[in-house]
C-alpha positions as CSV (number, residue, x, y, z in Angstrom):
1,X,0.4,-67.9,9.7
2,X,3.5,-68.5,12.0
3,X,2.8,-70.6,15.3
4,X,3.4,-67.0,17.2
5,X,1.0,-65.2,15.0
6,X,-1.3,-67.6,15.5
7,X,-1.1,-67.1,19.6
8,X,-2.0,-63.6,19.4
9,X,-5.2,-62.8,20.0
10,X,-7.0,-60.7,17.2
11,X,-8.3,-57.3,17.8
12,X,-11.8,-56.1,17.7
13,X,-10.9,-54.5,14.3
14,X,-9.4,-57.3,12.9
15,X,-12.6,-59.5,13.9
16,X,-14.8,-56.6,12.5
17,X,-12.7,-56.8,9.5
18,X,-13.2,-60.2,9.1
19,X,-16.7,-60.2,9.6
20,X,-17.2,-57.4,6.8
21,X,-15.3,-59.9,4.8
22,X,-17.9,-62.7,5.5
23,X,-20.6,-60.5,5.4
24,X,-19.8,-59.8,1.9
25,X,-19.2,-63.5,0.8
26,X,-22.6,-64.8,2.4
27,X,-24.5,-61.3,1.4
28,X,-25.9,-62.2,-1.9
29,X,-22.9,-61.0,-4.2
30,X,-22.4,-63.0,-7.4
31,X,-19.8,-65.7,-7.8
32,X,-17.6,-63.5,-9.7
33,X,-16.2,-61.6,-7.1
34,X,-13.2,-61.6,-5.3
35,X,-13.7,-60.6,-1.3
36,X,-10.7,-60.2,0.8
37,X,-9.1,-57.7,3.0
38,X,-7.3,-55.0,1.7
39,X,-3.6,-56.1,1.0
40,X,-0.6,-56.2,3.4
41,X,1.0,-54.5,0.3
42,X,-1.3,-53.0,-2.3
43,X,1.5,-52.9,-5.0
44,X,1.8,-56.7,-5.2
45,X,-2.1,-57.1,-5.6
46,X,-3.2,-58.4,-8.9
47,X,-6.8,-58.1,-9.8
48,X,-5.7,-60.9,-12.3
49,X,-8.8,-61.4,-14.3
50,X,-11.2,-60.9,-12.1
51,X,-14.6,-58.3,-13.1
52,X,-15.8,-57.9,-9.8
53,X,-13.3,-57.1,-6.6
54,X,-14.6,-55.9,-3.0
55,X,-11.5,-55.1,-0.9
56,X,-11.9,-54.0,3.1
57,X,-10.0,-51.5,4.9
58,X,-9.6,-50.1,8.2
59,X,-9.6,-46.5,7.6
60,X,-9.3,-45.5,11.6
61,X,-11.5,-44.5,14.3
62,X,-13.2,-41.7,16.4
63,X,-13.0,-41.7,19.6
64,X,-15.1,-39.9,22.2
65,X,-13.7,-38.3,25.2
66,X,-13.4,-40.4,28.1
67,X,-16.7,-39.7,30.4
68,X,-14.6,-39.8,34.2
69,X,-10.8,-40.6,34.5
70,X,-10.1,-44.4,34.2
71,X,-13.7,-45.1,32.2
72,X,-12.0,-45.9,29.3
73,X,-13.5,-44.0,25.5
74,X,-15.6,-45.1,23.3
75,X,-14.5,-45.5,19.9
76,X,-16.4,-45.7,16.3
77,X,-13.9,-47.8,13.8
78,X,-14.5,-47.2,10.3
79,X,-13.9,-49.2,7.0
80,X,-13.6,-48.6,3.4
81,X,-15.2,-51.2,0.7
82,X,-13.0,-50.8,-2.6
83,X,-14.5,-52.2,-5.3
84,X,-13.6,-52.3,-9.0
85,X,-15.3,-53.3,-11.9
86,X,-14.3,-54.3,-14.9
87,X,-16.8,-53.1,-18.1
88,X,-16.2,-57.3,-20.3
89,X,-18.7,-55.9,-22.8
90,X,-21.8,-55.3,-21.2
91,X,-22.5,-52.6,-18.5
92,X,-21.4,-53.0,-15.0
93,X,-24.4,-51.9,-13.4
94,X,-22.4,-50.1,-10.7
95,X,-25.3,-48.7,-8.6
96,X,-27.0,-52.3,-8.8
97,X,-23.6,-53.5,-7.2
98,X,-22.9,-50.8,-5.0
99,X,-26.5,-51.3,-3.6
100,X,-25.6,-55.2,-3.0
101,X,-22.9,-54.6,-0.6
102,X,-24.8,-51.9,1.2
103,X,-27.8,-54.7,1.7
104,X,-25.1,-57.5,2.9
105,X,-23.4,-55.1,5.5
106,X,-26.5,-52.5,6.5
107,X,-27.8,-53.4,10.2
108,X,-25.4,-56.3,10.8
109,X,-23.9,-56.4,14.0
110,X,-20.4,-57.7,14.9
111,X,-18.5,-57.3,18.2
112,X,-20.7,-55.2,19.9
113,X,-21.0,-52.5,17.5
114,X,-23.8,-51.8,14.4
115,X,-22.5,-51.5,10.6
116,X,-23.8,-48.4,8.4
117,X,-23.1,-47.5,4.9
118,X,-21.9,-43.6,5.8
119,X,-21.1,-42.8,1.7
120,X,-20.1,-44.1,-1.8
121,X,-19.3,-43.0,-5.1
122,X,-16.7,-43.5,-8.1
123,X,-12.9,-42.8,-7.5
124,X,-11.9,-43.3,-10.9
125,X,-12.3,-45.0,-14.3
126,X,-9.2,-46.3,-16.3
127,X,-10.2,-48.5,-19.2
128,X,-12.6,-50.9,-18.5
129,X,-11.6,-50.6,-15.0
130,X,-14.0,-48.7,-12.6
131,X,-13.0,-47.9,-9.1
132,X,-15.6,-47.3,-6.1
133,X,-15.2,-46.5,-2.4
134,X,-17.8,-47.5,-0.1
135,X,-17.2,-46.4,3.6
136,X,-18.7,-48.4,6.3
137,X,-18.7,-47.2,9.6
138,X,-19.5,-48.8,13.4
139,X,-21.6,-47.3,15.6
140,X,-19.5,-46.8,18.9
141,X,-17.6,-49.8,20.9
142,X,-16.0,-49.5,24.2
143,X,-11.9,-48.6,23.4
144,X,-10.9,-49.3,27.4
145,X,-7.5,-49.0,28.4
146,X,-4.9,-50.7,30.2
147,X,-4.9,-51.1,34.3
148,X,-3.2,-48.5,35.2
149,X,-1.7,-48.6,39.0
150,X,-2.3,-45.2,40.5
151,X,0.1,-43.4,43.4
152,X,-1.4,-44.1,46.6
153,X,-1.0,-40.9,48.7
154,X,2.3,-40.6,51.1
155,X,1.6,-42.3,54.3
156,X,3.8,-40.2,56.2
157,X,3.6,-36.2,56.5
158,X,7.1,-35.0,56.2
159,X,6.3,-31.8,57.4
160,X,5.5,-32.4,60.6
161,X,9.0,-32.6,63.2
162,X,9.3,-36.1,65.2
163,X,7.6,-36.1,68.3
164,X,5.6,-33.1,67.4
């Protein structure tokens, strides 16, 4: 992390990113997974040798229409779990897994904002390599905007002649 990096603050969703992350490592999974965030560039990412890899991504957000001007919107962010499995001679048991992550993320709460499980199922199978998708979404945290300075009327009518 560069020293200017490290100055900026992180964003909600980066901190509810992170805390899926943690979530995941302190939720009961077995040893022989690798938890991260989804990579800065997926092309480079090498499962290696791993069998069991649970990935986070910030998929995006609804929003909610703003309630009166200037009140800001409310938003609902939404994360993906990818997880592969790799079949080393004995069965991966994907439902058994795919039920341990929903246990470590249902109900927790991070930055003001509830975690649920919203759908899963199997992307694709290649080999001995199974791919899942897990979606995760928040229920609804405040998205307020910047100040914004608003005209002030004109303090002189411009219609009316001097002296009038």
């Amino acid at each position: 992390m560069s020293e200017a990096s490290a100055l900026i603050r992180k964003s909600p969703i980066e901190k509810i990113e992170e805390a899926i992350v943690g979530f995941l490592k302190q939720g009961g999974l077995s040893s022989k997974y690798l938890i991260q965030a989804f990579p800065e560039d997926p092309d480079e990412f090498d499962l290696g040798d791993a069998e069991k890899v649970a990935l986070v991504q910030y998929t995006g957000s609804r929003y909610a229409a703003p309630e009166a001007r200037g009140s800001g919107q409310m938003r609902a962010p939404e994360f993906a779990i990818h997880l592969y499995l790799r079949s080393v001679g004995k069965p991966i048991r994907a439902p058994f897994e795919i039920d341990q992550i929903r246990l470590a993320l249902q109900d927790q709460s991070v930055q003001g904002a509830n975690l649920y499980v919203t759908r899963d199922g199997l992307v694709d199978q290649t080999g001995s390599l199974w791919r899942f998708l897990i979606e995760v979404a928040c229920t609804p945290i405040p998205a307020v905007g910047l100040p914004r300075q608003r005209p002030a009327p004109f303090m002189t009518d411009f219609s009316k002649t001097e002296g009038a």
